[in-house]
Biopython code that builds the backbone (N, CA, C, O; Angstrom):
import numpy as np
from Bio.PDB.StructureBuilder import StructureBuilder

atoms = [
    (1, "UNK", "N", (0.847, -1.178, 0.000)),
    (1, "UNK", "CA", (0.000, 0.000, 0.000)),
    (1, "UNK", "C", (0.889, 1.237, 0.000)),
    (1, "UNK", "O", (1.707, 1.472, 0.890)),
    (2, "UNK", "N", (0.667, 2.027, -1.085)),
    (2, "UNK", "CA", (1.830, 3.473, -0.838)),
    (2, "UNK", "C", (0.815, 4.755, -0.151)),
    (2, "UNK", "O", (-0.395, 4.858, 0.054)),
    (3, "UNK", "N", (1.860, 5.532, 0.045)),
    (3, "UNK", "CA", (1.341, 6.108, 1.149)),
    (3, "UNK", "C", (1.224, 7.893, 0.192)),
    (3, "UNK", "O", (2.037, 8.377, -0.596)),
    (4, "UNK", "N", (-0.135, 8.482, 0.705)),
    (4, "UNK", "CA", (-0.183, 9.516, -0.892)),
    (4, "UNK", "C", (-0.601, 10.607, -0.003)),
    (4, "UNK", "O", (-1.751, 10.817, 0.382)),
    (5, "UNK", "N", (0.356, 11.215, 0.255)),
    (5, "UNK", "CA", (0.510, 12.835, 1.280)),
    (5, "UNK", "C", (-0.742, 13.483, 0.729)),
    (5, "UNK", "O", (-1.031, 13.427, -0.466)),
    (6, "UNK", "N", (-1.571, 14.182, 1.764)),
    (6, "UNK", "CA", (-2.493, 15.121, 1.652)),
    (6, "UNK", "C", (-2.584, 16.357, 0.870)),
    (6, "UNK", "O", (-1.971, 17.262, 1.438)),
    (7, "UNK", "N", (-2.946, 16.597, 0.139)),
    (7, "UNK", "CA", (-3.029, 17.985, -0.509)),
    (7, "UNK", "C", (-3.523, 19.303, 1.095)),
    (7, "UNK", "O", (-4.503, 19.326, 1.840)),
    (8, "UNK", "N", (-2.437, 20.072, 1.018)),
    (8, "UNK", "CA", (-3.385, 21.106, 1.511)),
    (8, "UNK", "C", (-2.804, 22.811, 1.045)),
    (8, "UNK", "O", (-1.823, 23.232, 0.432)),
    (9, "UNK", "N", (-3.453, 23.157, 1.407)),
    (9, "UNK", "CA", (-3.453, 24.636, 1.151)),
    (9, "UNK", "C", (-3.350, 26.133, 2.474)),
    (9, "UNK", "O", (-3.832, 26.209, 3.605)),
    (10, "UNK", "N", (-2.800, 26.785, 1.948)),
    (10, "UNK", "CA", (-3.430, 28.028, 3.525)),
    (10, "UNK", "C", (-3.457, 29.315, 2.669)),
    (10, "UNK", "O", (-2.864, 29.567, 1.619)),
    (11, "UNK", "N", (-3.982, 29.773, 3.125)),
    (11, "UNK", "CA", (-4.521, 31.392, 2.863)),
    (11, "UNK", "C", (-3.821, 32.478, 3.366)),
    (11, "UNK", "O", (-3.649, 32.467, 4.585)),
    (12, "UNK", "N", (-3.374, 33.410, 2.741)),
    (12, "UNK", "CA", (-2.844, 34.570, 3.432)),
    (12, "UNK", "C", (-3.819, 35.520, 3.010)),
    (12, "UNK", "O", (-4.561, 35.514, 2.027)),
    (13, "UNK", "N", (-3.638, 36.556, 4.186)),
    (13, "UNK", "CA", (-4.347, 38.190, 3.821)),
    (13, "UNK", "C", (-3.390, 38.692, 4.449)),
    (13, "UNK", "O", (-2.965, 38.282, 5.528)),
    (14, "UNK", "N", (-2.770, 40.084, 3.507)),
    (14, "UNK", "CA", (-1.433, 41.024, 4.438)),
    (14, "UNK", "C", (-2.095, 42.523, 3.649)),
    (14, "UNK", "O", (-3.226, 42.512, 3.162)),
    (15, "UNK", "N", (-1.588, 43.232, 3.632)),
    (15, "UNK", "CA", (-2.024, 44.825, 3.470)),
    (15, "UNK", "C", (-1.892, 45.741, 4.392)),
    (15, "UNK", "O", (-0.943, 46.476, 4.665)),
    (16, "UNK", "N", (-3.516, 45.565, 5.099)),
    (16, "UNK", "CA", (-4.192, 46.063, 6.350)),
    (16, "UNK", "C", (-3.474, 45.636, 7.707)),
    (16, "UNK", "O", (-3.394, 46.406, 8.664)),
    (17, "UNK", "N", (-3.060, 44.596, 7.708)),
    (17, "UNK", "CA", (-2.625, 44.306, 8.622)),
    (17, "UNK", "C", (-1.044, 43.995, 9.065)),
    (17, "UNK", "O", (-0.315, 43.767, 8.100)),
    (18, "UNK", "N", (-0.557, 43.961, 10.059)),
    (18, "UNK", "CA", (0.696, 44.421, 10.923)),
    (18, "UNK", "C", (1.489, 43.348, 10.130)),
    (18, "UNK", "O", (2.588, 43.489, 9.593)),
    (19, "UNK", "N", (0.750, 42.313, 10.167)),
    (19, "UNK", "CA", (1.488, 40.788, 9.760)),
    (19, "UNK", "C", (0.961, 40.339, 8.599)),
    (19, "UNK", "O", (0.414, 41.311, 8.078)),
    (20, "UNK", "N", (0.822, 39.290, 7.852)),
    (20, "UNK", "CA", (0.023, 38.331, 7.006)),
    (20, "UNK", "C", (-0.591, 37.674, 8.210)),
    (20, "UNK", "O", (-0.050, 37.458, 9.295)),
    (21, "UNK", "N", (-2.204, 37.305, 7.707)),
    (21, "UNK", "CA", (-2.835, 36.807, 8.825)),
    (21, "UNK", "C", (-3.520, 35.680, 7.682)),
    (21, "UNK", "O", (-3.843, 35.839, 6.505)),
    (22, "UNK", "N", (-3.613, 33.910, 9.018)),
    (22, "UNK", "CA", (-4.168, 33.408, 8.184)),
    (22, "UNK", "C", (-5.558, 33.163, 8.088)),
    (22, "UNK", "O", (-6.173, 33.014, 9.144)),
    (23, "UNK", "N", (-6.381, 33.070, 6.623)),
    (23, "UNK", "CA", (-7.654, 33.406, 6.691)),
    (23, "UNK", "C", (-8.518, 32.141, 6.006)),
    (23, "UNK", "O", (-9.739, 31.985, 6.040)),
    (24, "UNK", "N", (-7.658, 31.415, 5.468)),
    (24, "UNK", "CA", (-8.195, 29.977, 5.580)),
    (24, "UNK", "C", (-7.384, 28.861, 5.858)),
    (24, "UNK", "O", (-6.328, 29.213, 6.383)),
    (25, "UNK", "N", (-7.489, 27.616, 5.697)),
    (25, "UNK", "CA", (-6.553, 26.620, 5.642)),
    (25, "UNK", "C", (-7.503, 25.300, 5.856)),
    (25, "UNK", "O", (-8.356, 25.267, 6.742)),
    (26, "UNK", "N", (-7.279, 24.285, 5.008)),
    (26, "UNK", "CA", (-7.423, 22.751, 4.622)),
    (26, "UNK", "C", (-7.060, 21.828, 4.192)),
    (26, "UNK", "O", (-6.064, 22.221, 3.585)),
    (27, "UNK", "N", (-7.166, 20.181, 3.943)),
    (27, "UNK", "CA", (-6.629, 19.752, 3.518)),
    (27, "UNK", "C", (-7.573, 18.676, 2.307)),
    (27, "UNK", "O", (-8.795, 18.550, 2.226)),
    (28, "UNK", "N", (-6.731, 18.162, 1.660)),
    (28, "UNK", "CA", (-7.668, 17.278, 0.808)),
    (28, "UNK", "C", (-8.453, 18.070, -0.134)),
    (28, "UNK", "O", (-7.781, 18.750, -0.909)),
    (29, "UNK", "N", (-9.973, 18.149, -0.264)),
    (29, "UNK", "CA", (-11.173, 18.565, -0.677)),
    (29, "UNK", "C", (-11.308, 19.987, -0.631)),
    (29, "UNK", "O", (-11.585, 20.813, -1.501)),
    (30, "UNK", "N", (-11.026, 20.086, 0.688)),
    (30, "UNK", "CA", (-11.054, 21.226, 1.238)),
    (30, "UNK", "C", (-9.742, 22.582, 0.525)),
    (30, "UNK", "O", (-9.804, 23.745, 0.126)),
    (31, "UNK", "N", (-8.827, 21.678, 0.678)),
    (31, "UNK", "CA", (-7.446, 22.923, 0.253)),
    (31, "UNK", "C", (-7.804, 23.438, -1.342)),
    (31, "UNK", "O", (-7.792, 24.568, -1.829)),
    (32, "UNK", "N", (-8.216, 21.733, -2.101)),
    (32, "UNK", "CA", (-8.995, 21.998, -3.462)),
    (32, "UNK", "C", (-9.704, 23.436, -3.822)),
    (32, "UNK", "O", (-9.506, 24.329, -4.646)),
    (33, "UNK", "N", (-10.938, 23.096, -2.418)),
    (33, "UNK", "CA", (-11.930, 24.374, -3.120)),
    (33, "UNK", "C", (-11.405, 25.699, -2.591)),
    (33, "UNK", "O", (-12.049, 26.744, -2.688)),
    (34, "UNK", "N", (-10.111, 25.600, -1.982)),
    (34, "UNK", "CA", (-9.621, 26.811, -1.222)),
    (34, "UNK", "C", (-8.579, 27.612, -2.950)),
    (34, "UNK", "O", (-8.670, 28.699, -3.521)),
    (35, "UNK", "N", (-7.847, 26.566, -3.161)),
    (35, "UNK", "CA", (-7.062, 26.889, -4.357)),
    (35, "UNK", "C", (-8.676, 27.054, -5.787)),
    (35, "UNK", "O", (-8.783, 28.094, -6.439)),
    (36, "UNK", "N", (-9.116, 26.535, -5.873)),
    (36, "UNK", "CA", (-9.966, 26.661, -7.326)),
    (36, "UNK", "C", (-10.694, 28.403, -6.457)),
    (36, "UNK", "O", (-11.048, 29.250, -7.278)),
    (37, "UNK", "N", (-10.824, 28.713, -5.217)),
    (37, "UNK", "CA", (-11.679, 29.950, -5.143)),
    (37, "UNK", "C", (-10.500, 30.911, -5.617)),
    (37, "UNK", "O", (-10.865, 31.826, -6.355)),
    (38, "UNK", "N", (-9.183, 30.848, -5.320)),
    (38, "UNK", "CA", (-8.126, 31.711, -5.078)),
    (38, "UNK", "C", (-7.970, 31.845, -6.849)),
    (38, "UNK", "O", (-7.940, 32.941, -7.409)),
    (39, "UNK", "N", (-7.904, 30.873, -7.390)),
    (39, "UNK", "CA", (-7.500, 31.275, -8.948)),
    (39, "UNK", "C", (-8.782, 31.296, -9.810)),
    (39, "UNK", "O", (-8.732, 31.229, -11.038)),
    (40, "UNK", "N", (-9.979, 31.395, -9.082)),
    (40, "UNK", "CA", (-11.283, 32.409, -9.488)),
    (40, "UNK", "C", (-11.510, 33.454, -9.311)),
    (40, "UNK", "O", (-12.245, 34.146, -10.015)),
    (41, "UNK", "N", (-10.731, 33.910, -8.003)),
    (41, "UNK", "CA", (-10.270, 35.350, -7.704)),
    (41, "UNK", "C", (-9.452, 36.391, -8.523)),
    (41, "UNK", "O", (-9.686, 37.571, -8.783)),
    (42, "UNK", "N", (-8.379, 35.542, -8.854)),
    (42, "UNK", "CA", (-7.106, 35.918, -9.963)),
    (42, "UNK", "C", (-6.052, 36.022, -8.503)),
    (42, "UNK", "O", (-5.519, 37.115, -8.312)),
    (43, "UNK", "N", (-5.712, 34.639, -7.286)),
    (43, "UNK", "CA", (-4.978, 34.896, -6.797)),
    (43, "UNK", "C", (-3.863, 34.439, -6.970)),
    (43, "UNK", "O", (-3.812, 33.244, -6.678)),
    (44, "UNK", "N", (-3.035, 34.817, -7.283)),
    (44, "UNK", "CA", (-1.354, 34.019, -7.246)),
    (44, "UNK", "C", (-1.490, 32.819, -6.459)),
    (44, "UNK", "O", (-2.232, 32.808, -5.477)),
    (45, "UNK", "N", (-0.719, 31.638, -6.874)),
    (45, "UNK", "CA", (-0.630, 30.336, -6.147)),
    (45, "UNK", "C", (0.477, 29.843, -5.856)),
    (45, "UNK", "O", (0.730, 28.975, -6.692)),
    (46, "UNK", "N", (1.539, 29.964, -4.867)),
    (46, "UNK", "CA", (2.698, 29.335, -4.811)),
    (46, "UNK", "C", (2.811, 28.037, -4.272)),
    (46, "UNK", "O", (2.387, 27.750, -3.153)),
    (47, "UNK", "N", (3.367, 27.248, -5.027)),
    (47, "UNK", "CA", (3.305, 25.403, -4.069)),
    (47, "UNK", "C", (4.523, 25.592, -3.278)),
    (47, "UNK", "O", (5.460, 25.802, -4.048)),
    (48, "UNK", "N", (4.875, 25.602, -2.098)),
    (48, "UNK", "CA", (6.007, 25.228, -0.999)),
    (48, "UNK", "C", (5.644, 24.240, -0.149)),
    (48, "UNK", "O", (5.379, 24.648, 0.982)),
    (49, "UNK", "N", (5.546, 23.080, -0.320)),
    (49, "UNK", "CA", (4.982, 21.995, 0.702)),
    (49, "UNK", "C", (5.323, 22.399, 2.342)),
    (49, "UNK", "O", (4.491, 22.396, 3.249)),
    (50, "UNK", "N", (6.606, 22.703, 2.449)),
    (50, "UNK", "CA", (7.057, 22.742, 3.672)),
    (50, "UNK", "C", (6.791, 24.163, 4.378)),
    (50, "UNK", "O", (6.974, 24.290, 5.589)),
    (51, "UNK", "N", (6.321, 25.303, 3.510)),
    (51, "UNK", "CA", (5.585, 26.483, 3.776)),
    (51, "UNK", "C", (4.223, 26.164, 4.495)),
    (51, "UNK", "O", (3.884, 26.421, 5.650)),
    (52, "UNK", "N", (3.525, 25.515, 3.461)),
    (52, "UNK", "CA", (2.417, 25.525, 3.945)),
    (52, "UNK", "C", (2.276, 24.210, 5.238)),
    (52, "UNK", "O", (1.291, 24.383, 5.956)),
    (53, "UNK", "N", (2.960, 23.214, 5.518)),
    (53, "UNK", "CA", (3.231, 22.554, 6.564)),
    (53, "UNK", "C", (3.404, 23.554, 7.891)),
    (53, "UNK", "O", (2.690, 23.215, 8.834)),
    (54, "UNK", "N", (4.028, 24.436, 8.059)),
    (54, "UNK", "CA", (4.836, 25.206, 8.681)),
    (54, "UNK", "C", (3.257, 26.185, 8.794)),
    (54, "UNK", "O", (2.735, 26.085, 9.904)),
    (55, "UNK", "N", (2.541, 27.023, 7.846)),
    (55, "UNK", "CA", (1.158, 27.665, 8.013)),
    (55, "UNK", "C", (0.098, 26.998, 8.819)),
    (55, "UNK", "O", (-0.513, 27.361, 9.824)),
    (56, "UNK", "N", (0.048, 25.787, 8.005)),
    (56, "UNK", "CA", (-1.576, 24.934, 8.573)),
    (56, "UNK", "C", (-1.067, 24.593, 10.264)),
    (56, "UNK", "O", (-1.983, 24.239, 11.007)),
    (57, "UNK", "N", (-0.084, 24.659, 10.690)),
    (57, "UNK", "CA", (0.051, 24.454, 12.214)),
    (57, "UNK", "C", (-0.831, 25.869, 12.952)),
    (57, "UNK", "O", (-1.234, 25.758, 14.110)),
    (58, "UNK", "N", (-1.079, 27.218, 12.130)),
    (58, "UNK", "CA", (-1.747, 28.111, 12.549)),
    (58, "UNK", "C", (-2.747, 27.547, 12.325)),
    (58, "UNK", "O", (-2.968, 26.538, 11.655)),
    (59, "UNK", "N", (-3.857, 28.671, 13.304)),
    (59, "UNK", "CA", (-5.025, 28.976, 13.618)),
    (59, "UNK", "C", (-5.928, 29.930, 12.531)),
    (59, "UNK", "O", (-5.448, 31.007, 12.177)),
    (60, "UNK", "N", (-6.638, 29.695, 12.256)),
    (60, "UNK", "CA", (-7.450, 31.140, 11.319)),
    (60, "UNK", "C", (-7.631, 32.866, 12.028)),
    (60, "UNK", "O", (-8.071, 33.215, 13.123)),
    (61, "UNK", "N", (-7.183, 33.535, 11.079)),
    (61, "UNK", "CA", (-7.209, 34.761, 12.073)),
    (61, "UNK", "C", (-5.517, 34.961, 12.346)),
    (61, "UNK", "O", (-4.913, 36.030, 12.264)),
    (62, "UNK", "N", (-4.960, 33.678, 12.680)),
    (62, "UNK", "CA", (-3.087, 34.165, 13.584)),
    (62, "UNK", "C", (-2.421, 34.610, 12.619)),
    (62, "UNK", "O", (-2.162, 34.102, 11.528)),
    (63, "UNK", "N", (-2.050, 35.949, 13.229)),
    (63, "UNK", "CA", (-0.462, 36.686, 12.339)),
    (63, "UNK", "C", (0.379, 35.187, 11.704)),
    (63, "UNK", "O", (-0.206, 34.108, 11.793)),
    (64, "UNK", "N", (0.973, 35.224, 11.437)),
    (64, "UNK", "CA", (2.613, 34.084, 11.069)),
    (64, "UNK", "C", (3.420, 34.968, 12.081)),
    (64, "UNK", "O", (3.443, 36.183, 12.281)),
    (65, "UNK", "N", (3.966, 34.078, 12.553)),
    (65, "UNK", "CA", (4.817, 34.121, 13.779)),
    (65, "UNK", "C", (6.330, 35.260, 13.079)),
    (65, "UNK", "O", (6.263, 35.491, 11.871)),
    (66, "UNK", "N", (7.090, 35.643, 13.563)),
    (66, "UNK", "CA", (8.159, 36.201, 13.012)),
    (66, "UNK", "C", (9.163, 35.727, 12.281)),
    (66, "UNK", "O", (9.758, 36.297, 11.366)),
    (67, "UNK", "N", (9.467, 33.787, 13.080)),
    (67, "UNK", "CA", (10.539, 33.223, 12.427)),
    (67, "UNK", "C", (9.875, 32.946, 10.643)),
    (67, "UNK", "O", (10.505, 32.716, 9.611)),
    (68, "UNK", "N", (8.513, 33.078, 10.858)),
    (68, "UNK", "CA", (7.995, 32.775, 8.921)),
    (68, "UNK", "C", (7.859, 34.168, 7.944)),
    (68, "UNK", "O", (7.324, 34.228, 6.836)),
    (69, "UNK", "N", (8.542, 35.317, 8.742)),
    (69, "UNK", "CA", (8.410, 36.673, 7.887)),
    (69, "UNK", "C", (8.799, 35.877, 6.741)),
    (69, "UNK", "O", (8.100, 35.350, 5.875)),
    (70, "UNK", "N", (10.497, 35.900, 6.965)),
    (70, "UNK", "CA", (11.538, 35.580, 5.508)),
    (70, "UNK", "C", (10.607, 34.880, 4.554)),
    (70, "UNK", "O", (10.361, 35.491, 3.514)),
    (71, "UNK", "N", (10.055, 33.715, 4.727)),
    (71, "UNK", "CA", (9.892, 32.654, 4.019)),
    (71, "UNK", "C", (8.331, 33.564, 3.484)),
    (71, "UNK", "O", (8.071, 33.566, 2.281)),
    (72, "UNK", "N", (7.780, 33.989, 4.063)),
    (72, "UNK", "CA", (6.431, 34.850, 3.759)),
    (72, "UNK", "C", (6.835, 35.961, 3.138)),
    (72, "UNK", "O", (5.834, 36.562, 2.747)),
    (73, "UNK", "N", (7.686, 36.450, 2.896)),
    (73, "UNK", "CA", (7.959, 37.909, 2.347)),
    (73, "UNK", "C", (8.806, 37.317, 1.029)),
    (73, "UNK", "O", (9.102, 38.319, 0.379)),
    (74, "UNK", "N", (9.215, 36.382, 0.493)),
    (74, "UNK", "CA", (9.495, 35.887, -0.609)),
    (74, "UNK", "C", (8.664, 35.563, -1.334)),
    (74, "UNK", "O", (8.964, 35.817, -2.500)),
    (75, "UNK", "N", (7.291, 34.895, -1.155)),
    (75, "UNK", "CA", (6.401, 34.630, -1.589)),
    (75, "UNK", "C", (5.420, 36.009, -1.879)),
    (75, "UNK", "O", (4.551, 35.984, -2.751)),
    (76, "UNK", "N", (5.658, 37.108, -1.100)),
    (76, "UNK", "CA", (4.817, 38.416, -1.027)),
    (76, "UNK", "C", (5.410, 39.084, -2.502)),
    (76, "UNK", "O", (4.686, 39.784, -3.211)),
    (77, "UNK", "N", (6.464, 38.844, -2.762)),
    (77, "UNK", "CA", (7.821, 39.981, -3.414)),
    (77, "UNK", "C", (7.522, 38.834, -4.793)),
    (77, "UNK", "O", (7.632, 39.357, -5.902)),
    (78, "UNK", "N", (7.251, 37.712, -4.774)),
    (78, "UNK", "CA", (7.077, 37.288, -6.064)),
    (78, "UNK", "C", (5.543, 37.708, -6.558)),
    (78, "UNK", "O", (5.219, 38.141, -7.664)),
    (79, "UNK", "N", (5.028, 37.550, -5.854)),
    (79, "UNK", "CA", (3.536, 37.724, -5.924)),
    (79, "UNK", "C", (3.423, 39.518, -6.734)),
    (79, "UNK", "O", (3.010, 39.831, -7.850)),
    (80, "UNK", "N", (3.985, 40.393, -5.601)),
    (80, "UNK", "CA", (3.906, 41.618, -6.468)),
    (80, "UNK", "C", (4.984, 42.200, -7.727)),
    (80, "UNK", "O", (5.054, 43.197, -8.445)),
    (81, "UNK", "N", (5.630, 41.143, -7.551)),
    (81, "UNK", "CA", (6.413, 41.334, -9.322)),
    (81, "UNK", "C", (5.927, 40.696, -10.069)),
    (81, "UNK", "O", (6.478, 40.840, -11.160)),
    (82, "UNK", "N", (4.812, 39.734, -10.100)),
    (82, "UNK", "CA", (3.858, 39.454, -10.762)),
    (82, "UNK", "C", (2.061, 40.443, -11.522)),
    (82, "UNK", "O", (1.273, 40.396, -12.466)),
    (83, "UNK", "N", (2.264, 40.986, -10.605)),
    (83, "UNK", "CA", (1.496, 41.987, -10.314)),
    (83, "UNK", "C", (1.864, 43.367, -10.894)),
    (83, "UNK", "O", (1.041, 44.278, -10.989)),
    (84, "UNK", "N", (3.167, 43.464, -11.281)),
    (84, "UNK", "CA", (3.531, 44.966, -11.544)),
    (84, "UNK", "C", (3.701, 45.264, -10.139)),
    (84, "UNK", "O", (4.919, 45.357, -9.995)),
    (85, "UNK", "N", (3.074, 45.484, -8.904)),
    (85, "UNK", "CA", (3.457, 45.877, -8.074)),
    (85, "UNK", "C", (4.449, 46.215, -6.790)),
    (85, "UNK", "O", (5.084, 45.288, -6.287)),
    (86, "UNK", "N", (4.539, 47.232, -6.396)),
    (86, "UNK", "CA", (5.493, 47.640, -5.382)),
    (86, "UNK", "C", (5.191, 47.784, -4.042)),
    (86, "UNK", "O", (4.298, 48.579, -3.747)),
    (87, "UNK", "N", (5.818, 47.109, -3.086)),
    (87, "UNK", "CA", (5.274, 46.967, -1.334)),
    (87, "UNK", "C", (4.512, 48.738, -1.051)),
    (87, "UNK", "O", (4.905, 49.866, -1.351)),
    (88, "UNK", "N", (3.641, 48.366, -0.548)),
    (88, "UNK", "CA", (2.597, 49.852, -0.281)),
    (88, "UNK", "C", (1.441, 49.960, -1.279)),
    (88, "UNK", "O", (0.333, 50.410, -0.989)),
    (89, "UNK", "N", (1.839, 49.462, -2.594)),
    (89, "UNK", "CA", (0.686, 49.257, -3.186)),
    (89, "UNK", "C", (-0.198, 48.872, -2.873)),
    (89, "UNK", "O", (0.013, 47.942, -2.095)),
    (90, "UNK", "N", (-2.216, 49.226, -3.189)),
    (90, "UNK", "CA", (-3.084, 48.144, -2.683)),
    (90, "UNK", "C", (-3.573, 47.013, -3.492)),
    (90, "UNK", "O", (-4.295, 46.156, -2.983)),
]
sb = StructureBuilder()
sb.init_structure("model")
sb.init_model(0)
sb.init_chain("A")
sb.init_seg("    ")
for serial, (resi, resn, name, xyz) in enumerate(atoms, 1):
    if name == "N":
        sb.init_residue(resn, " ", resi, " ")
    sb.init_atom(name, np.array(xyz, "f"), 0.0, 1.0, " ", f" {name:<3s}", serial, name[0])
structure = sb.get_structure()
């Protein structure tokens, strides 16, 4: 029997707030309809398995702790050079 790791997903929201805060997170089915809402949105999708391992240990609502700025602010900085955009932008 092989063994077939979970799909999951987590959500960021940053802007408004002090930190990136997380605003969803699932696995399986769930991370599915989390990713198909995000790229119905037009949201950027980055796969980091060990990112989002490291996220889904949060709560919905929790900042990311400080030691996950770095690893969160790489993913922010690709996201808005995708975007055309520059940090401060909305």
């Amino acid at each position: 029997m092989s063994y077939k790791p979970k799909k999951k997903a987590v959500a960021l929201e940053y802007g408004k707030n002090p930190a990136p805060l997380v605003t969803a997170k699932g696995e399986d089915k769930l991370a599915e309809a989390i990713i198909a809402e995000a790229r119905k949105q037009g949201v950027h999708i980055a796969e980091d398995p060990q990112l989002v391992g490291l996220l889904s240990q949060l709560q919905i609502n929790e900042e990311i702790p400080e030691n996950l700025y770095v690893a969160v602010a790489v993913i922010l900085s690709w996201v808005y050079w995708l975007k055309g955009m520059e940090p401060g932008d909305s």
